[in-house]
C-alpha positions in Angstrom: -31.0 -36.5 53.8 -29.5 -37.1 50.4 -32.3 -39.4 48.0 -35.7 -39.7 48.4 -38.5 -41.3 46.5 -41.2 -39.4 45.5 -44.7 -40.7 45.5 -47.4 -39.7 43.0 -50.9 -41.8 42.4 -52.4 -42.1 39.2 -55.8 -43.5 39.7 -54.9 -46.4 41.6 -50.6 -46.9 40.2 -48.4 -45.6 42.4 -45.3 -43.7 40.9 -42.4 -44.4 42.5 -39.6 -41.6 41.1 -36.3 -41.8 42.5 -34.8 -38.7 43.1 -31.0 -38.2 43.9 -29.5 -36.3 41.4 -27.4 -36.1 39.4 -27.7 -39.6 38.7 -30.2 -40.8 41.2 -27.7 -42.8 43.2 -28.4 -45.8 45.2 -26.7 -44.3 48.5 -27.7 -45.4 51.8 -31.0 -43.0 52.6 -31.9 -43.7 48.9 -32.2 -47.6 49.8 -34.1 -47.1 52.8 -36.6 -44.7 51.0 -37.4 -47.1 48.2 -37.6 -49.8 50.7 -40.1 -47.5 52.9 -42.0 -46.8 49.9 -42.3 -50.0 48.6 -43.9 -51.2 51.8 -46.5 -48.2 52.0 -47.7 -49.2 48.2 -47.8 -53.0 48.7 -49.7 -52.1 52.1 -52.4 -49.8 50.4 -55.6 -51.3 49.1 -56.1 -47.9 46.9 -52.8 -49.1 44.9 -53.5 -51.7 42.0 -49.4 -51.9 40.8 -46.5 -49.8 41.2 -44.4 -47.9 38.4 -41.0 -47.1 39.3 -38.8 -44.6 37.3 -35.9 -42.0 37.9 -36.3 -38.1 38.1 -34.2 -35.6 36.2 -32.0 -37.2 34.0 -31.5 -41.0 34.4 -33.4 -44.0 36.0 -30.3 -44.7 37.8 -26.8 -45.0 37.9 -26.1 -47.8 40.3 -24.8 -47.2 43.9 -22.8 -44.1 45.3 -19.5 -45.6 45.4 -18.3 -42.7 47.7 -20.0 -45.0 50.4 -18.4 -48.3 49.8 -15.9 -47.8 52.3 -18.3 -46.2 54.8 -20.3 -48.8 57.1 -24.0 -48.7 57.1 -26.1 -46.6 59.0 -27.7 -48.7 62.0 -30.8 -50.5 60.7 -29.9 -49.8 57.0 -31.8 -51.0 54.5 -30.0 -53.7 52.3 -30.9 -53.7 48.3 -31.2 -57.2 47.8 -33.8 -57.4 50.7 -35.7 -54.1 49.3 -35.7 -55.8 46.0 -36.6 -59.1 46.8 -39.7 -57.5 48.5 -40.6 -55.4 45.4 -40.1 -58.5 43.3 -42.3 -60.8 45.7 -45.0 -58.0 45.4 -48.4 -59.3 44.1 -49.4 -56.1 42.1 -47.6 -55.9 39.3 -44.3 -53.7 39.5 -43.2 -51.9 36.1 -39.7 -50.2 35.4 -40.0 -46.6 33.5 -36.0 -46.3 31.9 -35.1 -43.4 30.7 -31.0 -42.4 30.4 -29.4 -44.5 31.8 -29.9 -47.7 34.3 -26.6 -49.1 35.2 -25.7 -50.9 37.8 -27.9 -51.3 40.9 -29.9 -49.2 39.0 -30.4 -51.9 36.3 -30.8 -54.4 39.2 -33.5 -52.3 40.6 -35.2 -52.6 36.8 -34.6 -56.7 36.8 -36.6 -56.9 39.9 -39.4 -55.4 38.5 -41.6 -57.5 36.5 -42.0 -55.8 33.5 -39.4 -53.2 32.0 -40.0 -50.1 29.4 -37.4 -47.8 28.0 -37.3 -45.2 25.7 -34.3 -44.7 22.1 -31.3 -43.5 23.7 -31.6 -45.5 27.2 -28.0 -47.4 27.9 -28.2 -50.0 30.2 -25.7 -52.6 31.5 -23.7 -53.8 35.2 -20.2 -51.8 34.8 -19.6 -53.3 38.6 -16.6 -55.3 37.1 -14.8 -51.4 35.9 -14.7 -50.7 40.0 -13.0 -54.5 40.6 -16.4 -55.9 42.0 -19.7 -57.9 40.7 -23.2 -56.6 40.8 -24.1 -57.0 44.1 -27.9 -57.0 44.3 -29.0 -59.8 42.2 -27.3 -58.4 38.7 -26.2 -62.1 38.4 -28.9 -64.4 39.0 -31.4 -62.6 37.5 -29.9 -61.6 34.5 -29.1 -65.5 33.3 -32.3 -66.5 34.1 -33.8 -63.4 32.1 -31.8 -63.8 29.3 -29.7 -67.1 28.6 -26.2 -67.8 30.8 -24.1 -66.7 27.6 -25.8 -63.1 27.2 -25.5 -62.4 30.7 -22.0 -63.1 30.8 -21.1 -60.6 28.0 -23.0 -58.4 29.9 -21.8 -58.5 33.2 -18.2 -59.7 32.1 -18.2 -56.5 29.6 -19.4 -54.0 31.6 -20.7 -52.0 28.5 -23.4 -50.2 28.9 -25.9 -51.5 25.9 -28.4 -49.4 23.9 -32.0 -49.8 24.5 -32.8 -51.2 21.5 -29.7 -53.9 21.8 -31.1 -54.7 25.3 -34.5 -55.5 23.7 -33.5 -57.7 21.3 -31.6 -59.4 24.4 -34.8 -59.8 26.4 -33.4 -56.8 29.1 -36.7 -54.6 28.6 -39.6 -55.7 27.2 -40.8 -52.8 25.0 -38.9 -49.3 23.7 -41.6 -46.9 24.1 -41.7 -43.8 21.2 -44.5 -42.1 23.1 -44.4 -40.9 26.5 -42.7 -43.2 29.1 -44.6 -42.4 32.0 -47.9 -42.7 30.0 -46.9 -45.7 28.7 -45.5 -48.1 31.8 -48.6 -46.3 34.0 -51.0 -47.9 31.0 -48.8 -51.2 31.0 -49.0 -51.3 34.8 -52.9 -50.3 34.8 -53.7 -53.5 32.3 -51.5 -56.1 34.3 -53.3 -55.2 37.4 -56.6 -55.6 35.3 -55.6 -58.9 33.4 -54.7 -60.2 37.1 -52.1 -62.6 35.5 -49.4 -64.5 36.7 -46.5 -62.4 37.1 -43.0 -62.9 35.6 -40.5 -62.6 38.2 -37.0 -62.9 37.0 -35.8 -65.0 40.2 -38.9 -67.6 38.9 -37.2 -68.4 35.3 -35.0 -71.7 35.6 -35.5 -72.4 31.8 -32.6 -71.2 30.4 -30.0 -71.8 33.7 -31.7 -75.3 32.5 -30.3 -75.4 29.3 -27.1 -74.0 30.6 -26.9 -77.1 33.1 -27.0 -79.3 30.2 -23.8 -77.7 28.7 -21.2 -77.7 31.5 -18.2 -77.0 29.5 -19.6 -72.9 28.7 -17.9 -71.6 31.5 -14.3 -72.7 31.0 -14.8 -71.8 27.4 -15.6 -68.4 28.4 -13.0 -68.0 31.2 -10.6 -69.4 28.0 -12.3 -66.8 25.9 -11.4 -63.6 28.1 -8.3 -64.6 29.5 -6.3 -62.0 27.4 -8.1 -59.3 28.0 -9.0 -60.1 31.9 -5.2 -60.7 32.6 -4.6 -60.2 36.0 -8.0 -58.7 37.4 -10.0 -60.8 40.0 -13.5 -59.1 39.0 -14.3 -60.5 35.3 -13.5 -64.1 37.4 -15.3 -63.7 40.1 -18.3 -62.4 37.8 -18.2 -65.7 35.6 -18.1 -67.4 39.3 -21.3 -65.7 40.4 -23.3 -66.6 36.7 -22.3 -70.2 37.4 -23.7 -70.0 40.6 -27.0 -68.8 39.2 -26.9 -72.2 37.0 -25.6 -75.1 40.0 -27.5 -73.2 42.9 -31.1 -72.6 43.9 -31.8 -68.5 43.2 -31.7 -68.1 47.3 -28.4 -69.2 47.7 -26.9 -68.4 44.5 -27.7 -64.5 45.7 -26.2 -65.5 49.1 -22.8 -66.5 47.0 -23.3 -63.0 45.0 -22.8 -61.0 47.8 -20.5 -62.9 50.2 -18.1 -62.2 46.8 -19.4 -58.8 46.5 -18.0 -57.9 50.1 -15.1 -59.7 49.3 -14.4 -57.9 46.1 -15.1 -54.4 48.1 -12.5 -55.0 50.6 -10.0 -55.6 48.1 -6.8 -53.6 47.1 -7.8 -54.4 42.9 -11.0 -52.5 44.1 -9.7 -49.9 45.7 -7.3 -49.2 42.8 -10.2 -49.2 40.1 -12.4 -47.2 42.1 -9.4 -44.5 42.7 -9.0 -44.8 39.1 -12.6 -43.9 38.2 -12.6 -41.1 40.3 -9.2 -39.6 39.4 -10.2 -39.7 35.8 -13.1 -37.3 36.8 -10.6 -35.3 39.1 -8.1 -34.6 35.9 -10.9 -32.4 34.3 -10.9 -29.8 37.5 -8.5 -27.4 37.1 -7.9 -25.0 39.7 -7.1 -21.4 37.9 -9.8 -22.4 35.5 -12.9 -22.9 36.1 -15.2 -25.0 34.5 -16.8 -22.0 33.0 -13.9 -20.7 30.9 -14.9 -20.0 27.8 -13.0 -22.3 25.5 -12.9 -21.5 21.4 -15.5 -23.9 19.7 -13.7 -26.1 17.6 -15.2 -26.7 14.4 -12.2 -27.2 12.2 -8.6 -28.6 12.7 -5.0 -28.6 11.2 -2.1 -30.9 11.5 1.3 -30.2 10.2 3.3 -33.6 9.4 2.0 -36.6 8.0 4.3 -39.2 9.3 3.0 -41.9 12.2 1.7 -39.2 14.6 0.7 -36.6 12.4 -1.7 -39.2 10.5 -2.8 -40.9 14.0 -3.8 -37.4 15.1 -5.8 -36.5 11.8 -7.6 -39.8 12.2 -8.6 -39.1 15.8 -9.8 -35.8 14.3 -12.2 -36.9 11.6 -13.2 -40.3 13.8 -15.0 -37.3 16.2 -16.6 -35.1 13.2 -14.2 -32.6 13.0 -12.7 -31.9 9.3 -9.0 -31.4 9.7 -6.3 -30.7 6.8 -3.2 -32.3 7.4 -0.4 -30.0 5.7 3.4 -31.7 5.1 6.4 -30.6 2.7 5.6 -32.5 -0.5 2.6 -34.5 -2.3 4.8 -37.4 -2.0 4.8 -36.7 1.9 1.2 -36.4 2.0 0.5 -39.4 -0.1 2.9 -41.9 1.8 1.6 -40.8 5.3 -2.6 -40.7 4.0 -2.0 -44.3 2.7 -1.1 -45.0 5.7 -4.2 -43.5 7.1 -6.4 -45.6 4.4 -4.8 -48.7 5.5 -5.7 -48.6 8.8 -9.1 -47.5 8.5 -9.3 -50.6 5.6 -7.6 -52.7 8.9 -10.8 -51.7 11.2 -13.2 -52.5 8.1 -12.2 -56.1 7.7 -12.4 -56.9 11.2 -16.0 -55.7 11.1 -15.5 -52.6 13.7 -16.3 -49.9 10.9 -18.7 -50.0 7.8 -17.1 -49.2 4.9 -19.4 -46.0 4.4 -17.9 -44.5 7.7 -14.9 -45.0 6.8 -15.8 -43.0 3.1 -17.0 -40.3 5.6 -14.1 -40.3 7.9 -11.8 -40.4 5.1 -13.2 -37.6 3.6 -13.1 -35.0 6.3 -9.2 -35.2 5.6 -8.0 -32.5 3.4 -4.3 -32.6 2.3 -2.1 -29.4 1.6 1.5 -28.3 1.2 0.4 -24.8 1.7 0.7 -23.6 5.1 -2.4 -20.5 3.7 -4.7 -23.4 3.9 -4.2 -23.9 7.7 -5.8 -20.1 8.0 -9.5 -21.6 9.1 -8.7 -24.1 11.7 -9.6 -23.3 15.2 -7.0 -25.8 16.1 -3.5 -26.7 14.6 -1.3 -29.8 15.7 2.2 -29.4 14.8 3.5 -33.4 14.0 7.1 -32.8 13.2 9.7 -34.1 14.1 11.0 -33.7 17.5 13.9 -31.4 16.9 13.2 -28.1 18.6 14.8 -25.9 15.7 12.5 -27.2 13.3 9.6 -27.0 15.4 10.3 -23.5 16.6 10.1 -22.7 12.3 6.7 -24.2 12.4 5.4 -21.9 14.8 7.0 -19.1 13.1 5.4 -20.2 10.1 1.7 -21.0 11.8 2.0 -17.6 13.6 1.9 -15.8 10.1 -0.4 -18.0 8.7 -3.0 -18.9 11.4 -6.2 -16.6 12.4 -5.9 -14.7 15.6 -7.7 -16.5 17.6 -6.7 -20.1 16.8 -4.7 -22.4 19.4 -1.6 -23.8 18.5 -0.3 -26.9 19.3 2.7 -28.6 19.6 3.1 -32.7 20.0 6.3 -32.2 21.3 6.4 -35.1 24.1 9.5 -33.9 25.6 10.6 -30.4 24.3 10.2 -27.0 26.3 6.9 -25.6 24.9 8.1 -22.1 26.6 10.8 -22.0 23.9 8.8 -23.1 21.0 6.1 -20.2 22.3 8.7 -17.8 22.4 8.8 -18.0 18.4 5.4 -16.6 17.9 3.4 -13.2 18.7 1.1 -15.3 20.6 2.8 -17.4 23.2 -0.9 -17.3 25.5 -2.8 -19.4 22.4 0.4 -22.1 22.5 0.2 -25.0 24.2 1.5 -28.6 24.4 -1.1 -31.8 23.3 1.1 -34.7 23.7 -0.8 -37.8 21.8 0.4 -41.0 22.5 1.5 -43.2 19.6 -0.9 -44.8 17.9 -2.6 -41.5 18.1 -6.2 -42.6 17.0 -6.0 -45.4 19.3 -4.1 -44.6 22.6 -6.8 -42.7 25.1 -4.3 -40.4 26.8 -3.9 -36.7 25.7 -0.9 -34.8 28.1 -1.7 -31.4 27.8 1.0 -28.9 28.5 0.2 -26.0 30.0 3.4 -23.1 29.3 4.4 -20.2 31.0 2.0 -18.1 29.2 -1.0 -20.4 28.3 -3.9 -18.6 28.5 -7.1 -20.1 30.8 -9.2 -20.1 27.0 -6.2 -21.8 25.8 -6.3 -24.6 28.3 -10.2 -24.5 28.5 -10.1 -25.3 24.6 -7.6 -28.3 24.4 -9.5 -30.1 28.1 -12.9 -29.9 26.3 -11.4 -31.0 23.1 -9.6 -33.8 24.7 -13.3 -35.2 25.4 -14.7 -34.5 22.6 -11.9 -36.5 20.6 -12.9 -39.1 23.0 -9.4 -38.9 25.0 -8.7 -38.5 28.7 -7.2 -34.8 28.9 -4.4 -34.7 31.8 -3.0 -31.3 32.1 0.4 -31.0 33.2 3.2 -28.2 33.0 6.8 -27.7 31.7 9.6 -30.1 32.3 11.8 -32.1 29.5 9.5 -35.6 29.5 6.7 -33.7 31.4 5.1 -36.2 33.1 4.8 -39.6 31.3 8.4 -39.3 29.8 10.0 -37.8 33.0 9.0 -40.7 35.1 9.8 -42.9 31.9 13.2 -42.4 32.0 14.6 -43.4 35.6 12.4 -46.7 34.8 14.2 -47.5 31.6 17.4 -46.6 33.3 17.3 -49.3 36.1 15.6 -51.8 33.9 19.3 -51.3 31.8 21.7 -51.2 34.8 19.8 -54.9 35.6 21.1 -56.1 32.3 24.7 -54.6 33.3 24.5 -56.3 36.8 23.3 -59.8 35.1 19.8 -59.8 34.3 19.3 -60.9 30.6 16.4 -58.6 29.2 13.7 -61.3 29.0 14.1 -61.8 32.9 13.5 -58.1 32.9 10.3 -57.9 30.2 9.0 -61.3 32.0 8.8 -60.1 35.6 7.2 -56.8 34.8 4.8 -58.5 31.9 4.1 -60.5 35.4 3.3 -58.1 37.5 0.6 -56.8 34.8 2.3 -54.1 32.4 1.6 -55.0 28.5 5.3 -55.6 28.3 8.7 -55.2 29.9 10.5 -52.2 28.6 12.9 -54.2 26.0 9.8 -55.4 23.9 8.0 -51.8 24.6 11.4 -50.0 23.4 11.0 -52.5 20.1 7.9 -51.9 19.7 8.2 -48.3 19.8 11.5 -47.6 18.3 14.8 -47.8 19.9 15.5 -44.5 17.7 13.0 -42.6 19.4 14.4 -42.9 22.9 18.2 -42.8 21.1 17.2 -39.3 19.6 16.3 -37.6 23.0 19.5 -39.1 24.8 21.7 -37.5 22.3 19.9 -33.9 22.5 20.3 -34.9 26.3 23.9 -35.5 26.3 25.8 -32.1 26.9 23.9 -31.3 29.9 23.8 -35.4 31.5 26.2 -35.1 34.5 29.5 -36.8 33.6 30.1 -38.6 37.5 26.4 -40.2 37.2 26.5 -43.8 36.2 25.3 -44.1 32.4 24.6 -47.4 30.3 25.6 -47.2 26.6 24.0 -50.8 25.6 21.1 -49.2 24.2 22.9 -46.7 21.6 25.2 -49.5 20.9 22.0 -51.4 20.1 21.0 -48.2 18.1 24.3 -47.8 16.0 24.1 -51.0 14.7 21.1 -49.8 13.1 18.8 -52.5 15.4 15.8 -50.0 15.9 13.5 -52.5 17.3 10.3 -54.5 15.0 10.4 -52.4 12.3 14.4 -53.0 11.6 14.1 -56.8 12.2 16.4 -56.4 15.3 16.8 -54.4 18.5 16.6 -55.7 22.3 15.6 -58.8 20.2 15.6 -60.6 17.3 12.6 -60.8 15.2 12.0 -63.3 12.3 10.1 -62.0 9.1 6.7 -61.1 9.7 6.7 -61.9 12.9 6.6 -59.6 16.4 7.7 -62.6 18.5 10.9 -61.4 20.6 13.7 -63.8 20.6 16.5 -63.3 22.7 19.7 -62.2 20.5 23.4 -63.7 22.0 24.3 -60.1 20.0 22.8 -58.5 22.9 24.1 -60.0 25.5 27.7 -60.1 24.4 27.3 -56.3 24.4 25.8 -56.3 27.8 28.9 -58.3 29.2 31.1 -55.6 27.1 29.5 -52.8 28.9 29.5 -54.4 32.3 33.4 -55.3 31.6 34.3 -51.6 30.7 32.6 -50.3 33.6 33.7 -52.7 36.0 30.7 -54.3 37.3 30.5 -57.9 38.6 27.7 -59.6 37.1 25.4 -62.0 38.8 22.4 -63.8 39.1 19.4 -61.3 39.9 16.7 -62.2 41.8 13.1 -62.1 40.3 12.0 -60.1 43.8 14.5 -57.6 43.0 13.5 -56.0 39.6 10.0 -54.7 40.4 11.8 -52.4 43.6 14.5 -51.3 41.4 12.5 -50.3 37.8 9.0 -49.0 39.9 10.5 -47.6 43.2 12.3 -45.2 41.2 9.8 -44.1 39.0 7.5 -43.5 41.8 10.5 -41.4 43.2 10.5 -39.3 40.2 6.7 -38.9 40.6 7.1 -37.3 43.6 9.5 -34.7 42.5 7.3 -34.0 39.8 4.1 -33.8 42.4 6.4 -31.1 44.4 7.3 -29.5 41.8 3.4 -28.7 40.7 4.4 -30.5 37.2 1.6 -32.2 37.9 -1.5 -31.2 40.2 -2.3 -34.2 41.7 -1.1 -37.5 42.4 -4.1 -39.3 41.0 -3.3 -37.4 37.6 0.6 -39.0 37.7 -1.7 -42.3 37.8 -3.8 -41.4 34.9 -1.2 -40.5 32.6 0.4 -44.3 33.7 -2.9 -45.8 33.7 -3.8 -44.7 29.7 0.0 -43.8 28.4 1.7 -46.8 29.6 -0.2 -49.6 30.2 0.4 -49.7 34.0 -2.4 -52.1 35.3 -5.5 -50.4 36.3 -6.1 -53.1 39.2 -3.6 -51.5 40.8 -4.5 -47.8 40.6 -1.7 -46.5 38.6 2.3 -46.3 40.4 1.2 -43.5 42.9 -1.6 -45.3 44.5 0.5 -48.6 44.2 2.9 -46.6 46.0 0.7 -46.0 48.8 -0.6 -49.5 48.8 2.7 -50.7 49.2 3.4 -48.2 51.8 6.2 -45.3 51.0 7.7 -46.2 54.4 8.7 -49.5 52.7 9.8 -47.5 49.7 11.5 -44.7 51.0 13.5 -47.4 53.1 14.2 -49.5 49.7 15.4 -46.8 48.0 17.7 -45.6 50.7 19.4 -48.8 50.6 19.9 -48.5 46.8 21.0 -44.8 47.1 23.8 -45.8 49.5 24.4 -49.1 47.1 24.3 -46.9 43.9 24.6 -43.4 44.4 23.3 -40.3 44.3 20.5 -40.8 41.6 18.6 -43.1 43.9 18.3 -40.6 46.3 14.8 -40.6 48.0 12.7 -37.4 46.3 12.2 -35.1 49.8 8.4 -35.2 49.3 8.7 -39.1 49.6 10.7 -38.7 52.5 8.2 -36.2 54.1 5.3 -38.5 53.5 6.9 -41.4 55.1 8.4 -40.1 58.1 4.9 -38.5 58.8 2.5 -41.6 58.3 1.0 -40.3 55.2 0.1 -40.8 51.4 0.5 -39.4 48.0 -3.3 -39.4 48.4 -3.0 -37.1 51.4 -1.1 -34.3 49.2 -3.3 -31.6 48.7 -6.1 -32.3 50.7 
């Protein structure tokens, strides 16, 4: 039976070590061991107090989410209950932290009466990144421990703190240099000795007291996170539960706790955060290469092109250690794209997120060169140019010559055929495609594309770097747009035939804002560029079918010269130094001209309608790409959404949506718009499979 606890006696303590590796989970047979255990202890006179701690690796890492949608065993054992026991216990019950204790496993600690921890412990209740609240006491104990406002960044956060950070906090009570074991069993020994009243966290009513006397905390705080919570029920429901700890008695304030635990559990924003944790763990198995691959060790890195990306990317480089030389055509080049570099890091300074000796040390892993001989000791090279194949195909020529044998190189292409820009080189198995998304050293999601030839070392290399560099590495394979940008491209495309119809763009950007993207895709195509997109629909041109329906409002937009925030102008207007859209009647006059030309009657569009039209057919294009083996698995189309896009995390990323929505529903929608619209509405046929047969995207695969 998976998780045990192990039982060892040390002259009257009794060492409790959970054991459940990897990370000592809480699952069901782990629970009922610890609450078996606990009872033999507290029933044997030989046993003066009780140490818990964690074998292997960690203490704990909170429950085994794999069983949150499985019901209990008969008869099992309930944390809160096992806790409250080991809490009531009259000998003297000490926590041994070492790793990590997050979670229940943290909960476990606060029900302990006294709580030790070695440097390099993290601790925390992460319950609110899987759409629920600690469950077994996280929050009553922990305002009671610590002060209501603590707690709340706590639990609210869902960091995981350092040890010494949860010291100074009142979380453990002492960070142990020597040995742990030694230590709590000596701690343990001398409570049972002094015979003292024990401090029980569930006991402390002082500082919920003080909290009482300042009702307004809690709408400050809910005020406080309301940007950043936007949309998710968890951070809400956790400030709910704190404020329970302060207005109800610690017995039916744990009561509340889990009544909106199982609540929370059952719920879709759950589901969705839990498939997201999981599928961002799922992204790093690759089938045809296995975790032991050997991957090149990369202890030095080049980028060619200092614009926006290039100086992103060299940032994101020297932010994890690794010295890079960024290489561009001129000193004047290099020294408008490294100011650039400067100013942001001076940006993170001021705001006091970076001391101004890291950024010295970041700043001066960068090398500059307009030599491409100086590139001939990186393991890795980025090529940043821009995104005109011709020119990037002479890079590689160029790097090829230059590079040593056994470097990878890289392209940031983030639509072009890497196949073709391989072809250029002697060494098309050591080229591959690491698409950063823009701003490079901030964005979390590297697309990795794998080419024809790519070799499993080559792929190996670029997933472990994507790690280290502190990115999540999706791996995905040859397609113009790949992934992200594929499935990009039908949204944009309906979002503009709304306008056409008679949707005004801020109907558009509101309703999708609403339904919890970062912004519609007017203000994200402002924000980003209108020239970007532009760019890729004129290489796109000779080959776009001439009968398909095609909107030119956006290059109209374009040759006006409105590129979007940094022109003043775009989708909107913008006033000097400001990034607040205002609608433009510019705009909309050449919305009515397009509709005109192409004879379309305009009319008033429903709110209900423009989620279905922009996200049903994106989730269309998903599938094509799933059956295609563009991408491996469903829950990677969701990851590259989640972290590229902005697409809301409480819902799972569009794939799962999809099949919380149902892709009955959808496939139905979108037949009604493919006989309304045409031929590029046309349901994808591994949509059409899936709903005719019951199933999911989920289902592909497995």
């Amino acid at each position: 039976m998976p998780g045990s606890v192990e039982l060892e006696r040390h002259d009257g303590v009794a060492l409790l070590r959970l054991t459940n590796p990897p990370v000592n989970g809480l699952s069901f047979a782990m629970r009922a061991a610890l609450g078996d255990r606990i009872m033999e202890v507290l029933a044997d006179d030989g046993v003066a107090a009780i140490v818990v701690a964690g074998a292997g690796r960690m203490f704990c890492g909170g429950a085994d989410i794999r069983e949150f949608d499985a019901p209990p065993p008969p008869g099992a054992a309930s944390l809160p209950a096992v806790l409250a026991e080991m809490e009531a216990s009259r000998k003297p019950v000490v926590a041994a932290i070492h790793g990590v204790a997050a979670g229940g496993g943290l909960e476990v600690a606060l029900a302990c009466h006294v709580r030790l921890a070695v440097p390099g412990t993290r601790l925390g209740l992460p319950e609110v990144t899987l759409g629920i609240v600690p469950g077994a006491g996280g929050t009553q104990r922990l305002p009671r421990l610590i002060g209501v406002e603590p707690a709340l960044d706590v639990i609210v956060g869902g960091r995981l703190l350092a040890a010494e950070r949860a010291l100074a906090l009142g979380i453990v009570d002492q960070v142990v240099d020597g040995d742990l074991l030694d230590g709590a069993i000596a701690r343990a020994r001398q409570l049972a000795a002094d015979g003292g009243p024990l401090r029980r966290a569930s006991l402390l009513e002082e500082r919920v007291a003080e909290a009482r006397a300042r009702p307004g905390i809690f709408a400050a705080f809910r005020k406080q996170m309301a940007r950043r919570a936007r949309g998710f029920d968890a951070p809400y429901a956790c400030v709910e539960s704190v404020e329970n700890a302060v207005s109800l008695p610690f017995a039916e304030g744990m009561a509340a706790e889990r009544r909106i635990f199982e609540r929370l559990r059952a719920s879709d924003q759950s589901r969705a955060q839990r498939h997201a944790f999981f599928a961002e763990r799922e992204a790093t198995k690759i089938p045809d290469v296995p975790r032991a691959t050997p991957a090149l060790p990369v202890e030095r890195a080049a980028i060619v092109g200092c614009g926006t990306m290039g100086g992103g990317i060299a940032m994101t480089f020297a932010n994890a250690g690794i010295p890079v030389t960024v290489v561009d055509v001129s000193e004047e080049a290099l020294d408008k794209g490294l100011a650039v570099v400067a100013q942001n890091y001076a940006a993170t300074v001021a705001k006091g997120r970076l001391s101004q000796a890291a950024m010295d040390e970041r700043l001066a892993r960068i090398a500059r060169s307009v030599r491409y001989e100086d590139v001939r000791d990186a393991d890795i090279v980025v090529e940043a140019v821009f995104e005109r194949m011709e020119l990037k195909q002479e890079v590689f020529r160029r790097l090829d010559a230059a590079c040593k044998p056994d470097a990878v190189l890289a392209t940031n292409t983030s639509t072009l055929d890497v196949d073709e820009i391989a072809a250029t080189t002697s060494r098309p198995e050591s080229v591959i495609g690491t698409h950063f998304f823009s701003p490079a050293n901030v964005m979390r999601l590297m697309e990795n594309v794998r080419g024809r030839r790519s070799s499993p070392r080559t792929i190996a290399t670029v997933m472990q770097l994507a790690k280290r560099l502190g990115k999540v590495g999706v791996l995905v394979g040859v397609c113009d747009g790949f992934v992200g940008n594929r499935l990009l491209a039908p949204y944009l495309r309906e979002a503009e035939f709304l306008l056409e119809e008679g949707a005004p763009p801020q109907q558009v950007d509101r309703v999708l804002f609403e339904f919890g993207l970062p912004m519609g895709p007017f203000q994200m195509s402002d924000l980003a560029g209108n020239d970007v997109s532009w760019f890729i629909r004129q290489r796109q041109a000779a080959t776009r079918p001439a009968h398909l329906r095609y909107s030119p409002v956006a290059d109209r937009i374009c040759e006006r010269g409105r590129f979007g925030q940094k022109t003043g102008a775009g989708w909107y207007r913008y006033e000097p130094g400001s990034r607040t859209p205002v609608p433009d009647p510019l705009v909309e006059e050449l919305i009515a001209g397009a509709a005109a030309e192409a004879g379309i009657a305009r009319r008033a569009v429903g709110d209900d309608e423009i989620v279905p039209r922009c996200l049903y057919p994106l989730v269309n294009e998903g599938a094509k790409v799933l059956d295609e083996g563009i991408a491996l698995r469903a829950s990677d189309i969701d990851i590259v959404w989640m972290h590229g896009y902005g697409f809301p995390r409480y819902r799972g990323g569009p794939m799962f949506w999809a099949d919380l929505v149902g892709l009955r529903t959808i496939y139905d929608a979108l037949s009604r718009l493919h006989d309304e619209h045409g031929e590029r509405l046309e349901p994808a046929p591994l949509l059409k499979r899936l709903a005719e047969q019951g199933k999911e995207f989920g289902d592909v695969g497995s």
